[in-house]
C-alpha positions in Angstrom: 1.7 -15.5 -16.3 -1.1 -17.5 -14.4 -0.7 -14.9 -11.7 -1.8 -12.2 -14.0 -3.9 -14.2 -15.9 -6.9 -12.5 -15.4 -6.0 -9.2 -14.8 -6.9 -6.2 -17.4 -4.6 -3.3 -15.9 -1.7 -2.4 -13.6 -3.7 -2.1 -10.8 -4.6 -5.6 -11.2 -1.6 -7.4 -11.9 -0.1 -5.3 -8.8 -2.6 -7.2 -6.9 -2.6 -10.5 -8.5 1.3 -10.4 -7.8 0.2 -9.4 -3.9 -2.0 -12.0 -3.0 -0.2 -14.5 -4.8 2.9 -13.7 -2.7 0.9 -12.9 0.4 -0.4 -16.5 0.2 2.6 -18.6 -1.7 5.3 -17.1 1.5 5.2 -19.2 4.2 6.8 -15.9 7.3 9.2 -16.0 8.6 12.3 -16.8 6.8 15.5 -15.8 6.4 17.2 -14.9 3.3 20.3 -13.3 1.9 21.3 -9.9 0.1 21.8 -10.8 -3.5 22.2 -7.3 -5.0 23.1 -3.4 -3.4 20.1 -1.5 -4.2 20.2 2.5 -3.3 16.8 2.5 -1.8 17.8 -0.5 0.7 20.4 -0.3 3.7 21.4 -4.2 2.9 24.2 -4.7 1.5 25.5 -7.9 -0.4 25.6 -11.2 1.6 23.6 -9.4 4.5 21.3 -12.1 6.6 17.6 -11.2 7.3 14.7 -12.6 8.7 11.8 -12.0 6.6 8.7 -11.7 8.6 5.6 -10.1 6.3 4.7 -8.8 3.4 5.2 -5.1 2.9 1.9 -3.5 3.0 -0.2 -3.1 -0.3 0.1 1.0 -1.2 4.1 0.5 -1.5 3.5 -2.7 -3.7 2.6 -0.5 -6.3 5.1 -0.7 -9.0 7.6 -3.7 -7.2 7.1 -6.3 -4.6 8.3 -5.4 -0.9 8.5 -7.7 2.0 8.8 -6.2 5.3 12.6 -7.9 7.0 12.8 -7.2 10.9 15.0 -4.1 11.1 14.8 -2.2 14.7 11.3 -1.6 16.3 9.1 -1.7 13.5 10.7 -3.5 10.5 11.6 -2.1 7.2 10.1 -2.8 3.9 12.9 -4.2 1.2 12.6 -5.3 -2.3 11.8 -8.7 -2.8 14.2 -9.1 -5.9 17.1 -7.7 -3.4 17.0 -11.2 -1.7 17.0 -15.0 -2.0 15.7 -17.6 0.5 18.0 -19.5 2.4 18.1 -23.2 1.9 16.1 -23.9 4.9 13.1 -22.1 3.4 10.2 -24.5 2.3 9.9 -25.2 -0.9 6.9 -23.4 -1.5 8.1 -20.1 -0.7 11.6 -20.7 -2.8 9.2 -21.2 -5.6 7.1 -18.2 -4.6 10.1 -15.7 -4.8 12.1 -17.5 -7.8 8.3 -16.8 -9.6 9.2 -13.0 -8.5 12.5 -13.1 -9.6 12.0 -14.1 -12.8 9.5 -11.6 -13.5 11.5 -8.7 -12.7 14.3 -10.5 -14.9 12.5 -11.0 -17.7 11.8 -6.5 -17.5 8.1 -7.6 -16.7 6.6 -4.0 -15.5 3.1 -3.5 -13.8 1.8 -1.0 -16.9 
């Protein structure tokens, strides 16, 4: 909740979960598939090297993180995967922070 803290709307916890993200993930790293979601190609167990942040306009109602996928990359849900254990710390933390939002049914609005 310190993320959102100070934010009085949607719009504003979209972008306190952003920047927090933005600044907490430490790109690239790879992670793995945990879940088959229909608006991803990844399927369970898949390997992917996460290299960005997805950009803001389609972190509107979930947090994307762009994975390098042919020429330009493709933006994925961040609660579709989990860091690998060679991840730092701080970005571990970062997406188990995410994680636990979404499981908790945590909505922006």
């Amino acid at each position: 909740m310190e993320i959102i803290v100070d934010a009085y709307g949607p719009e504003e916890q979209v972008m306190g979960w952003y920047y927090y993200l933005e600044d907490q993930l430490q790109f690239p790293f790879t992670a793995i598939c945990n879940a088959k979601r229909a608006i991803s190609p990844l399927h369970v167990k898949d390997e992917v090297d996460v290299i960005g942040m997805a950009p803001e306009e389609e972190c509107e109602k979930e947090m994307f993180v762009t994975i390098r996928w042919e020429r330009d990359g493709l933006a994925v849900p961040l609660s579709q995967l989990t860091p690998i254990n060679d991840t730092t710390t701080q970005t571990k933390q970062a997406v188990e922070d995410w994680h636990y939002w979404v499981q908790m049914g945590y909505q922006f609005g």
